[in-house]
One Martini backbone bead per residue (centre of mass of N, CA, C, O) as a GRO file, in nm:
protein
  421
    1UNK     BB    1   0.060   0.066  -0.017
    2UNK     BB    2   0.306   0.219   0.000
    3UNK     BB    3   0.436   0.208  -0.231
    4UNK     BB    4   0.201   0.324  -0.426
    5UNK     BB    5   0.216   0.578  -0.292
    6UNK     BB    6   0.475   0.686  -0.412
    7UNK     BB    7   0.439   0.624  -0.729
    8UNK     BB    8   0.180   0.847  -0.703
    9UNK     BB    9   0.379   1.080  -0.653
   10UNK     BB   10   0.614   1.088  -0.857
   11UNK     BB   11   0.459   1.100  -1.047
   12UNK     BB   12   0.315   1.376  -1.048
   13UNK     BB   13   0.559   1.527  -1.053
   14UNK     BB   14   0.671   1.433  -1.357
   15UNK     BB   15   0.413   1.578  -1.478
   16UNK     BB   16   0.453   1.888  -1.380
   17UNK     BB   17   0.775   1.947  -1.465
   18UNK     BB   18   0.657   1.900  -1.765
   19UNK     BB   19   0.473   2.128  -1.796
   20UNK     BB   20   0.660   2.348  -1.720
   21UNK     BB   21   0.869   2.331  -1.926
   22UNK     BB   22   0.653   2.385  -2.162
   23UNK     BB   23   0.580   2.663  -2.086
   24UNK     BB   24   0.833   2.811  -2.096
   25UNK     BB   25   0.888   2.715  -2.416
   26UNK     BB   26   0.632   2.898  -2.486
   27UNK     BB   27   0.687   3.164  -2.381
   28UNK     BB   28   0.992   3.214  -2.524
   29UNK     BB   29   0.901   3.180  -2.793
   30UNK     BB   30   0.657   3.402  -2.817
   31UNK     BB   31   0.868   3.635  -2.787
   32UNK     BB   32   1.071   3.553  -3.017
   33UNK     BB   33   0.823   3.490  -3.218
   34UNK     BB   34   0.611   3.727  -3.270
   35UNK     BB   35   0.272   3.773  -3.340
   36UNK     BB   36   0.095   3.946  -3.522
   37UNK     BB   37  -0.154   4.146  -3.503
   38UNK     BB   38  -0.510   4.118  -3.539
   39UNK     BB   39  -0.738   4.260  -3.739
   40UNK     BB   40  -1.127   4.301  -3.667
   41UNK     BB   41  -1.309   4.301  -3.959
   42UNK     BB   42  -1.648   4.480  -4.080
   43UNK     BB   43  -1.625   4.565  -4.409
   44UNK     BB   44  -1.525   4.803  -4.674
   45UNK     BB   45  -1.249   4.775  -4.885
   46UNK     BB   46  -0.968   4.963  -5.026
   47UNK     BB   47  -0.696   4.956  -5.264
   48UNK     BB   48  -0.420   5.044  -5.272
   49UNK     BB   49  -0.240   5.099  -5.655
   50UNK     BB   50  -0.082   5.335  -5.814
   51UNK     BB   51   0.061   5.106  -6.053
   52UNK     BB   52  -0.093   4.795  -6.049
   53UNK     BB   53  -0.407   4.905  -5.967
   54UNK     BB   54  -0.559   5.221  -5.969
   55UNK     BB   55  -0.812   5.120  -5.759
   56UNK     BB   56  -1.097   5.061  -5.649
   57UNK     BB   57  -1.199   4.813  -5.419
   58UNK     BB   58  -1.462   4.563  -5.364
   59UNK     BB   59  -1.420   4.425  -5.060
   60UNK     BB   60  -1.462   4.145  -4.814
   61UNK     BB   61  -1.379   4.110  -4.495
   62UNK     BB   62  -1.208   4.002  -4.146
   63UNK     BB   63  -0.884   3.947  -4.167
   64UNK     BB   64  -0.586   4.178  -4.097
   65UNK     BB   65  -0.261   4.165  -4.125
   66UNK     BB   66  -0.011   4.407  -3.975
   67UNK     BB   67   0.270   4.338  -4.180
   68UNK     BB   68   0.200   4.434  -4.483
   69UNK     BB   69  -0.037   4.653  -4.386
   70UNK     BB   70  -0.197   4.987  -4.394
   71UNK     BB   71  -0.438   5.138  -4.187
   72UNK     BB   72  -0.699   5.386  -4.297
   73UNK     BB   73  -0.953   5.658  -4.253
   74UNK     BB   74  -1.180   5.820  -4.441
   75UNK     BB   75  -1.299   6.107  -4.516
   76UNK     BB   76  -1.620   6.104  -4.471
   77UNK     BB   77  -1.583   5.735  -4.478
   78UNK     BB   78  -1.677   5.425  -4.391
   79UNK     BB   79  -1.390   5.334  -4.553
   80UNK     BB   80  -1.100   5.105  -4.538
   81UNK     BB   81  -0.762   5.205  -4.645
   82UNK     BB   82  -0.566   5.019  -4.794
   83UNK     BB   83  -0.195   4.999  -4.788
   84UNK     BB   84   0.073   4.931  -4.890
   85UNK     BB   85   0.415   4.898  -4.758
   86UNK     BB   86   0.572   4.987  -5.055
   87UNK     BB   87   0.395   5.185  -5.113
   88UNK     BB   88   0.405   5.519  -5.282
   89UNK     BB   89   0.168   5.793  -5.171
   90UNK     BB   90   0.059   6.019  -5.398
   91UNK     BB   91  -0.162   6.307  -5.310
   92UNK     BB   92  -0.419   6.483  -5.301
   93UNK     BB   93  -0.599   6.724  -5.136
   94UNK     BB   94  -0.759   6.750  -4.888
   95UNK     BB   95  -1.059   6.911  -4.812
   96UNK     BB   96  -1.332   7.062  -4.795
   97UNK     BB   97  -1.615   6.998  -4.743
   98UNK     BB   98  -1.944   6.986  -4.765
   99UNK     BB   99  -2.245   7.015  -4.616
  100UNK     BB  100  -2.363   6.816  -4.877
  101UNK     BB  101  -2.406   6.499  -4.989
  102UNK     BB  102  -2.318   6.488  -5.410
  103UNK     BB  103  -2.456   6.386  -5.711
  104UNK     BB  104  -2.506   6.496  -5.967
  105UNK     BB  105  -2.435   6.825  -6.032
  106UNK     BB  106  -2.366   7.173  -6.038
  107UNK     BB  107  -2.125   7.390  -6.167
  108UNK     BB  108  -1.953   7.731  -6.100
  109UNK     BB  109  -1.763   7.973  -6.196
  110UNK     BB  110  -1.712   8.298  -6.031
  111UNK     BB  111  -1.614   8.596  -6.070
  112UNK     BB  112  -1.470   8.603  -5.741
  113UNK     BB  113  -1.366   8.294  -5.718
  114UNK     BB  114  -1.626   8.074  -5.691
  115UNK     BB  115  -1.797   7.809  -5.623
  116UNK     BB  116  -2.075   7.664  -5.731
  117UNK     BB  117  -2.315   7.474  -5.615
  118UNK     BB  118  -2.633   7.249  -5.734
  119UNK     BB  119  -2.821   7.043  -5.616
  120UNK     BB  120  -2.877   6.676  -5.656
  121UNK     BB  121  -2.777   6.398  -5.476
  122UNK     BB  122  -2.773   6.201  -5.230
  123UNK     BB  123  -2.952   5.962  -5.338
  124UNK     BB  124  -3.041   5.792  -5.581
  125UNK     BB  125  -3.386   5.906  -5.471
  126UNK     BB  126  -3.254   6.238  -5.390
  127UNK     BB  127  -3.375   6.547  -5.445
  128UNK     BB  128  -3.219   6.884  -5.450
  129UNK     BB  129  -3.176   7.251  -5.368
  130UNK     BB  130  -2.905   7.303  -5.257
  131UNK     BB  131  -2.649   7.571  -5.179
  132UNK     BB  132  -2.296   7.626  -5.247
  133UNK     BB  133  -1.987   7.820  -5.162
  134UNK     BB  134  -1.646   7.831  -5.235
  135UNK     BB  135  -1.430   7.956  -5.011
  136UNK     BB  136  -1.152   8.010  -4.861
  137UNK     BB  137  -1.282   7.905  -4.594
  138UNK     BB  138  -1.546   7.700  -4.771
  139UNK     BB  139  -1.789   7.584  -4.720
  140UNK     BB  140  -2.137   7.755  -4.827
  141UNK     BB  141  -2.440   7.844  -4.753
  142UNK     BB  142  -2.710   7.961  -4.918
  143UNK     BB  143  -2.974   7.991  -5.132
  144UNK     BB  144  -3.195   7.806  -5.263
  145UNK     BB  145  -3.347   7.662  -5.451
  146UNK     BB  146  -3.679   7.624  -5.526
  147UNK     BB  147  -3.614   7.378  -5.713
  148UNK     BB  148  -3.519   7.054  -5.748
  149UNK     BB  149  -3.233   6.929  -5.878
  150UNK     BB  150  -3.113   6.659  -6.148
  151UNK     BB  151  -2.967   6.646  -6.440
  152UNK     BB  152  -2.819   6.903  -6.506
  153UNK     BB  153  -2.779   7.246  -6.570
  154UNK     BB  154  -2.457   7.517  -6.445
  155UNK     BB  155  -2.419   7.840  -6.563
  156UNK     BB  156  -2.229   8.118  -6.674
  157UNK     BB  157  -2.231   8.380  -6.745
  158UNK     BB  158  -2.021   8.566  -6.950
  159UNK     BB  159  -1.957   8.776  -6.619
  160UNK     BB  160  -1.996   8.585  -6.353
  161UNK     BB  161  -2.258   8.663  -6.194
  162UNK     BB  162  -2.427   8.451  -6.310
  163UNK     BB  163  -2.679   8.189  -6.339
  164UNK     BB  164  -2.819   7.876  -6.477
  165UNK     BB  165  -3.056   7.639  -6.390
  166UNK     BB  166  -3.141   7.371  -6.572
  167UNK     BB  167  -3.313   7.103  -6.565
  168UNK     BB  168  -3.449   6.806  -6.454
  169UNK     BB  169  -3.568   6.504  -6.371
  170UNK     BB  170  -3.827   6.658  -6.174
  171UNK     BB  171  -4.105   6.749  -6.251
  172UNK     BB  172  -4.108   7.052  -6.187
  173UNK     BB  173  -3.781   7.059  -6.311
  174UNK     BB  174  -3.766   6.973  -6.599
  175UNK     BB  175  -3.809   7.299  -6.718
  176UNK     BB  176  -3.710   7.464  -6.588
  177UNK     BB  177  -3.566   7.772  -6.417
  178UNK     BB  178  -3.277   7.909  -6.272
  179UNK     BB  179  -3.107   8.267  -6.135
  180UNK     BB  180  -2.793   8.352  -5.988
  181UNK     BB  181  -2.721   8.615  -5.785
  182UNK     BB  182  -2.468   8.725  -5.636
  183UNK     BB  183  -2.524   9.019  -5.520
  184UNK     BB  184  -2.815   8.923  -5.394
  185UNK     BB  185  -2.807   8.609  -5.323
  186UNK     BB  186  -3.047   8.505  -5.558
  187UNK     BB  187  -3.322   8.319  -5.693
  188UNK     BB  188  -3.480   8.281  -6.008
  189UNK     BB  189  -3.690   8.286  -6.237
  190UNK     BB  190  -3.781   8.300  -6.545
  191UNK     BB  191  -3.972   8.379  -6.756
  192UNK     BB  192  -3.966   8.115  -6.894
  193UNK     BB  193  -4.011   7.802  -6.999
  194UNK     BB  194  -3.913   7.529  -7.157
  195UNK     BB  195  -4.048   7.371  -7.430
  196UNK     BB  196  -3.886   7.130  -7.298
  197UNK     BB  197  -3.779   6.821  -7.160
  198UNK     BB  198  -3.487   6.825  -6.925
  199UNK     BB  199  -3.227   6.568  -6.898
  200UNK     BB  200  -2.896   6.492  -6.982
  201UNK     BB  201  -2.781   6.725  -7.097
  202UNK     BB  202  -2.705   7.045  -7.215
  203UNK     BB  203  -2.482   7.332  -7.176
  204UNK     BB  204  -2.362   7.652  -7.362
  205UNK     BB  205  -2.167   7.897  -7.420
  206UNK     BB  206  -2.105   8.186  -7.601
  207UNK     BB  207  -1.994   8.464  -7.750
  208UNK     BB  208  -2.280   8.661  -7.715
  209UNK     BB  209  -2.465   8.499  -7.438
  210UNK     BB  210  -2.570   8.218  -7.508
  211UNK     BB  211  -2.758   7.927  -7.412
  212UNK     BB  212  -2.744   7.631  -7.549
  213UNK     BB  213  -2.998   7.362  -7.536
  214UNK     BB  214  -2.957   7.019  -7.577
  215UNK     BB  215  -3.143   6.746  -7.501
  216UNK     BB  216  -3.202   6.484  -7.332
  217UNK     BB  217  -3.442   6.405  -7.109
  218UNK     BB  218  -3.779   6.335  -7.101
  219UNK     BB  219  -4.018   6.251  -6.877
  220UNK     BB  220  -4.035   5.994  -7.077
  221UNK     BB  221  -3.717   5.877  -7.111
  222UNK     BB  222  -3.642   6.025  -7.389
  223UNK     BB  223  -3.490   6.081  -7.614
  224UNK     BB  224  -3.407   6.420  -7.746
  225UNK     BB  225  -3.322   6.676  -8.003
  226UNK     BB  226  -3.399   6.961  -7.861
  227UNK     BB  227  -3.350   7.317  -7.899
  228UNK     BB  228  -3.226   7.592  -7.693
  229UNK     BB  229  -3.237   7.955  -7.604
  230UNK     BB  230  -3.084   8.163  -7.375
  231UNK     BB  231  -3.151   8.513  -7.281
  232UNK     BB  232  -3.057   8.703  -7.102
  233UNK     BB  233  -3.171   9.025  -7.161
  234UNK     BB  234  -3.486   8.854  -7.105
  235UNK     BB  235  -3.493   8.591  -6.959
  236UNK     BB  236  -3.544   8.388  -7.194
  237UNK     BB  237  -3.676   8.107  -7.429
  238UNK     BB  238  -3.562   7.995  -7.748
  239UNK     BB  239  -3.611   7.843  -8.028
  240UNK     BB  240  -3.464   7.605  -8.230
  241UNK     BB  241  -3.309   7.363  -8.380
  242UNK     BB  242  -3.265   7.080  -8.405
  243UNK     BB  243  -3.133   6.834  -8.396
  244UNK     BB  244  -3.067   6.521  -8.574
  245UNK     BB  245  -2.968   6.336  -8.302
  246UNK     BB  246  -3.106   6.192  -8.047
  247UNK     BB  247  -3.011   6.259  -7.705
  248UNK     BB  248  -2.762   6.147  -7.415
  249UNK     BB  249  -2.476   6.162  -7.262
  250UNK     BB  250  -2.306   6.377  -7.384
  251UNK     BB  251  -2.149   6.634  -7.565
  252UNK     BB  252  -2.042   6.993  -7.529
  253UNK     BB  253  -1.816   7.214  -7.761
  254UNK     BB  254  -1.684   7.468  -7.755
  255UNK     BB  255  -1.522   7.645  -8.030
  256UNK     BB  256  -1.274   7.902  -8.128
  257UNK     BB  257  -1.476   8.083  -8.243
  258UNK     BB  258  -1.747   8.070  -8.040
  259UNK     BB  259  -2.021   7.962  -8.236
  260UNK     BB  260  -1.927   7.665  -8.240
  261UNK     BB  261  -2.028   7.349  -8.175
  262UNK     BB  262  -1.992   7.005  -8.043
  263UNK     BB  263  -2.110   6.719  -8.096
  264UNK     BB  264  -2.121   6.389  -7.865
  265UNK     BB  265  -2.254   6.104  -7.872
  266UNK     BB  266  -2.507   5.890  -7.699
  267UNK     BB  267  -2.830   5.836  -7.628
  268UNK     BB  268  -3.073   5.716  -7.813
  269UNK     BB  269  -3.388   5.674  -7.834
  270UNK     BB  270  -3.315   5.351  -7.877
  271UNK     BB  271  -3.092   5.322  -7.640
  272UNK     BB  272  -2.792   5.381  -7.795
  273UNK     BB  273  -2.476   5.376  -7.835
  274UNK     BB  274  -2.333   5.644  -8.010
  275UNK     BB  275  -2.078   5.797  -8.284
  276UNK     BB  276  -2.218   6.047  -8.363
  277UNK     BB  277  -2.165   6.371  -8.509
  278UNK     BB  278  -2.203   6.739  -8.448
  279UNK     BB  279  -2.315   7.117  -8.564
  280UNK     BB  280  -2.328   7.402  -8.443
  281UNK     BB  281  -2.435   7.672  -8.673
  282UNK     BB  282  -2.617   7.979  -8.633
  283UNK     BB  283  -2.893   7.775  -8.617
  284UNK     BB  284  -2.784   7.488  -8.715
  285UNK     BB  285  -2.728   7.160  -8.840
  286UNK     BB  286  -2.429   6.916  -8.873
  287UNK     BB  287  -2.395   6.670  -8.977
  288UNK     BB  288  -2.155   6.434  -8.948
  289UNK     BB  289  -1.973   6.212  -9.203
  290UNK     BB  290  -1.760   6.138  -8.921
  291UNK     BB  291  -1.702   5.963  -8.736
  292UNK     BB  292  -1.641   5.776  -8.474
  293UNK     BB  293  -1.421   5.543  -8.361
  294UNK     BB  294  -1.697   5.507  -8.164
  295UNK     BB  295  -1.859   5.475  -7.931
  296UNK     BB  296  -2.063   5.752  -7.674
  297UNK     BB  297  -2.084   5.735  -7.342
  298UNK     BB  298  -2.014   5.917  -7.005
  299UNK     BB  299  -1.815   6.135  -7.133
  300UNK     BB  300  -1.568   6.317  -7.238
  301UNK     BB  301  -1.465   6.684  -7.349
  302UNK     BB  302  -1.171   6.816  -7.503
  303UNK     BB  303  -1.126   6.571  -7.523
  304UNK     BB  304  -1.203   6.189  -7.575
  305UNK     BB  305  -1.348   6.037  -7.327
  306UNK     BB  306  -1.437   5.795  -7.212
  307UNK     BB  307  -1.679   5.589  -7.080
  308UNK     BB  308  -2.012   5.413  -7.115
  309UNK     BB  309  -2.310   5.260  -7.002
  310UNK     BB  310  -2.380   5.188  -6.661
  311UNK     BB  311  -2.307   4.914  -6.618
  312UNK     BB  312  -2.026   4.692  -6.779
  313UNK     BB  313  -1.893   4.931  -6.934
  314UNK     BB  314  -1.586   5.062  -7.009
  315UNK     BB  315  -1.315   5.326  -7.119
  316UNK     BB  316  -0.994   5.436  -7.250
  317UNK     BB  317  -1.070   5.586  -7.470
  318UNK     BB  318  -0.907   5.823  -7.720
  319UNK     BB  319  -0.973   6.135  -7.899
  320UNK     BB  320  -1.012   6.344  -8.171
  321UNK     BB  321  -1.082   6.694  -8.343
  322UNK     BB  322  -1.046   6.842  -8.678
  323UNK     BB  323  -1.200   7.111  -8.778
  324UNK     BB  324  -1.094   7.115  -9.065
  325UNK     BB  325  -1.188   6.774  -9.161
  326UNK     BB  326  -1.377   6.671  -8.996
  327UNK     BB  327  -1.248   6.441  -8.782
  328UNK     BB  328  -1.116   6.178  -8.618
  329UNK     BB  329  -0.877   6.070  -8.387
  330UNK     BB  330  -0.685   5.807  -8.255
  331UNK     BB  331  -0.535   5.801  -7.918
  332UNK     BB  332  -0.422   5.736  -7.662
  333UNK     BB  333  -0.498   5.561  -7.393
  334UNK     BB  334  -0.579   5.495  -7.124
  335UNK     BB  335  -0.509   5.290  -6.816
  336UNK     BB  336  -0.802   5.367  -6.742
  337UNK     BB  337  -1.124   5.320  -6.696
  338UNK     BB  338  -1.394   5.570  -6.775
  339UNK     BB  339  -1.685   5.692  -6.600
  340UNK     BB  340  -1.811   5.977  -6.519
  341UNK     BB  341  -1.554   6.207  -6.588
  342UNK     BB  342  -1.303   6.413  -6.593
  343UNK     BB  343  -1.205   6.716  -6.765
  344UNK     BB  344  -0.921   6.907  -6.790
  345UNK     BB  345  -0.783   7.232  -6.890
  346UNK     BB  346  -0.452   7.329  -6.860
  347UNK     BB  347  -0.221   7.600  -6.871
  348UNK     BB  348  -0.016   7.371  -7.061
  349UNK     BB  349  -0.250   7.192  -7.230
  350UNK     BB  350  -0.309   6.975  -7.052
  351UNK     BB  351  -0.475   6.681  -6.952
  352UNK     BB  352  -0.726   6.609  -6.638
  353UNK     BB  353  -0.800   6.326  -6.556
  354UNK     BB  354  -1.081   6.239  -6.336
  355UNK     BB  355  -1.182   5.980  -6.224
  356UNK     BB  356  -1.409   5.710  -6.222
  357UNK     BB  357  -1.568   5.448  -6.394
  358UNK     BB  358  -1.540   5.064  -6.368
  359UNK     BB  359  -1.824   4.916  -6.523
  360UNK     BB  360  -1.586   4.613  -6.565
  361UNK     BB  361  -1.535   4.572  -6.223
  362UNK     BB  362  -1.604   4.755  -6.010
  363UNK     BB  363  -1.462   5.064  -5.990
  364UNK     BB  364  -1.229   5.337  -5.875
  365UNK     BB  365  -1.043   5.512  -5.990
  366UNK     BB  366  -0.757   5.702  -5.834
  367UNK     BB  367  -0.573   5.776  -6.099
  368UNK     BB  368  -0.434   6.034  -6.227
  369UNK     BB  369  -0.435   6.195  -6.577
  370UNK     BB  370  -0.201   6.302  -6.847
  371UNK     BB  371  -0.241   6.456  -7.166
  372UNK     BB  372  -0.029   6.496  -7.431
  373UNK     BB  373  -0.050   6.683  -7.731
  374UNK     BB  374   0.252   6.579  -7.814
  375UNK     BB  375   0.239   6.266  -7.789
  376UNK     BB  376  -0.058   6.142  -7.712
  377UNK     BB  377  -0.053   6.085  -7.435
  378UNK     BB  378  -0.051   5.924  -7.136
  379UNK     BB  379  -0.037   5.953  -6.753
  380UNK     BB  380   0.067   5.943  -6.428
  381UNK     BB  381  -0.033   6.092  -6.131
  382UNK     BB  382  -0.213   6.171  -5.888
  383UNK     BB  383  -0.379   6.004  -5.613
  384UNK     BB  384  -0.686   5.974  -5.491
  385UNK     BB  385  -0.850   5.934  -5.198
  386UNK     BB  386  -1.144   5.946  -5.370
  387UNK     BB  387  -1.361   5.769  -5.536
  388UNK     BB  388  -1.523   5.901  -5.831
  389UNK     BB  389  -1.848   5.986  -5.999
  390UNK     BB  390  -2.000   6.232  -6.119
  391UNK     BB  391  -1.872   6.508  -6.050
  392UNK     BB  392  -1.629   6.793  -6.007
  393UNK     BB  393  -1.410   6.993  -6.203
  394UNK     BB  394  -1.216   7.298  -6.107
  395UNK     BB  395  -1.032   7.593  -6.241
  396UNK     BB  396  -0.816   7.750  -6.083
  397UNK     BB  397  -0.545   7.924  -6.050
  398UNK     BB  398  -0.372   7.674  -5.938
  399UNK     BB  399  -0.574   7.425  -5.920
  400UNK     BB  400  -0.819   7.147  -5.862
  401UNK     BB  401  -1.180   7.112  -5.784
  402UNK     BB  402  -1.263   6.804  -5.644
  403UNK     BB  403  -1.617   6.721  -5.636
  404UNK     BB  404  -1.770   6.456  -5.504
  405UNK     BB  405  -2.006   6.209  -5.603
  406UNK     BB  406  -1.959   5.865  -5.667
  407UNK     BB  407  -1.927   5.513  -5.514
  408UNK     BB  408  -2.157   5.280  -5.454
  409UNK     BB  409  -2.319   5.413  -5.271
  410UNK     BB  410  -2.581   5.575  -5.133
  411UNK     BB  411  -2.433   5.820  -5.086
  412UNK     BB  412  -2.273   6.049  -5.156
  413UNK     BB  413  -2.024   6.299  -5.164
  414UNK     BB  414  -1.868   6.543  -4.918
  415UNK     BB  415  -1.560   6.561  -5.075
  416UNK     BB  416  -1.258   6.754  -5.156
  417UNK     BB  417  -0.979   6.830  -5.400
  418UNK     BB  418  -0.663   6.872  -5.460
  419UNK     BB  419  -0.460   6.994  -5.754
  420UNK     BB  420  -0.181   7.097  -5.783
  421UNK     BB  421   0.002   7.314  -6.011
   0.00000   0.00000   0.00000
């Protein structure tokens, strides 16, 4: 008996050293090869990589090892964006935020120095009226409009004094227009409505100061060719000619004689995206007998560049137009595909591609391009904070300043970024 007791003391002693042994040798080696904390995550994350892959990704995650990659959250978003820590990121400056977060929305620049934004959209189908003016010290509101718009078109007079925005997707506003007086600070209504409903149209100024409204969607959501001119002196709208073919989501570009308009792309009333172009002059409507080289909508121009259908298919294709050949000439494309993007004219000549979707991959370019008109190349340069389509971008004395848009979520974006010159 006393024997049993003591093998059963010993046995015991020694399976105790052996666990103390155990623990001792996990605790030494868990300092000395210590495995990185790891973050537990339920978002959605953005992948930035500014050249090897140059846009935002959507996917879901649950757990991010922070041993390869550095997490920061985004400015006014709810989005988590992951950095490779061996990228180097040269981005452009968050600035000012809007006060209301919007895309489709409409602005310009003011006499002032200031940029005006109005209207559009806060969710897919909630459309405002608010009214905000970017200032020195940010944005500030002002009086809105009357009646909320949303795919209008936002003009500056030609002294920069007023301002016009015209058309909505909105019942009360699709036909109707208003003028912002920056000296009395308030909007009035014009003096007559526009004889068609008009929304994602095209405005341009002229260089007599008159300005155009041509095409975009009719209230009953087809394609038109309508066209009408608002007369400042009377502050009233007269029809001119129609369109040669109706469109939507197309580009109106004035060109350098000041009285010629140039059409391109967009959707036509059997819902196609077409390649035709044509010309306003003096009151005329000129099909062109030269296509472009592709199909184009959603699409910008300075040159013709990106677009695509706003469902499954973007583009990086550009062109230019001849106006001695009145011909199309496809130049090099772009890095990334751009639906909904900004082109801007810089002061060196050079143009600067922002933002875009790319609705082939479900994805927002992050980096800005821009494209040299004497080697017709494009080249990769600074890269948004955030994707965003549908936006807007104002060449301001030194910068550009890139406002709103959307980026694939419920709401709008509410964030402005400088692309410093």
């Amino acid at each position: 008996m006393e024997q049993r007791s003591c093998i059963t003391i010993v046995t015991t002693i020694a399976l105790l050293a052996t666990v103390i042994l155990h623990l001792a040798y996990f605790k030494y080696h868990s300092k000395k090869d210590e495995v990185a904390p790891i973050s537990i995550l339920d978002t959605t994350t953005i992948a930035k990589n500014q050249l090897t892959n140059g846009f935002t990704i959507k996917t879901r995650v649950t757990t991010i090892v922070n041993t390869d990659i550095s997490t920061r959250m985004g400015i006014a978003s709810t989005l988590v964006t992951t950095i490779p820590s061996t990228t180097k990121i040269t981005s452009t400056i968050m600035h000012k935020p809007f006060t209301t977060a919007r895309s489709n929305f409409g602005s310009a620049l003011l006499a002032n120095g200031e940029v005006l934004v109005a209207g559009g959209l806060i969710t897919s189908s909630s459309v405002i009226s608010e009214t905000e003016v970017y200032t020195s010290t940010g944005w500030q509101l002002v009086p809105s409009m009357t009646f909320s718009h949303a795919y209008h078109t936002v003009t500056a007079f030609a002294n920069n004094t007023k301002v016009l925005a015209a058309g909505s997707d909105t019942t009360r506003g699709d036909q109707t227009a208003e003028v912002y007086n920056i000296v009395s600070n308030t909007w009035t209504f014009t003096s007559n409505n526009m004889s068609s409903s008009h929304y994602s149209h095209t405005a341009t100024l002229l260089a007599n100061g008159q300005i155009l409204i041509a095409g975009g969607y009719n209230a009953s959501h087809i394609s038109i060719s309508a066209a009408e001119l608002y007369i400042p002196s009377s502050n009233s709208f007269i029809n001119t000619t129609n369109m040669n073919i109706a469109r939507c989501y197309f580009t109106s570009t004035l060109l350098s004689d000041g009285s010629t308009v140039l059409i391109t792309g967009g959707i036509n009333a059997s819902s196609y995206i077409i390649s035709t172009a044509e010309l306003y002059i003096n009151g005329s409507w000129i099909l062109l007998s030269s296509s472009m080289t592709q199909n184009w909508a959603y699409h910008a121009a300075v040159l013709v560049a990106g677009g695509g259908n706003d469902i499954n298919n973007a583009y990086s294709n550009a062109e230019i137009y001849n106006a001695t050949t009145q011909n199309f000439t496809a130049v090099g494309s772009m890095q990334y595909r751009r639906g909904g993007l900004t082109l801007t004219l810089l002061p060196s000549g050079k143009v600067l591609a922002t933002g875009g979707a790319d609705w082939t991959s479900n994805t927002y370019s992050l980096v800005c391009e821009l494209y040299d008109p004497l080697t017709r190349t494009w080249s990769s340069t600074l890269m948004l904070n955030h994707g965003r389509s549908f936006h807007h971008s104002v060449l301001l004395n030194n910068f550009v300043l890139t406002t709103g848009g959307y980026d694939g979520n419920v709401a709008g974006i509410v964030t402005s970024e400088r692309y410093n010159l």
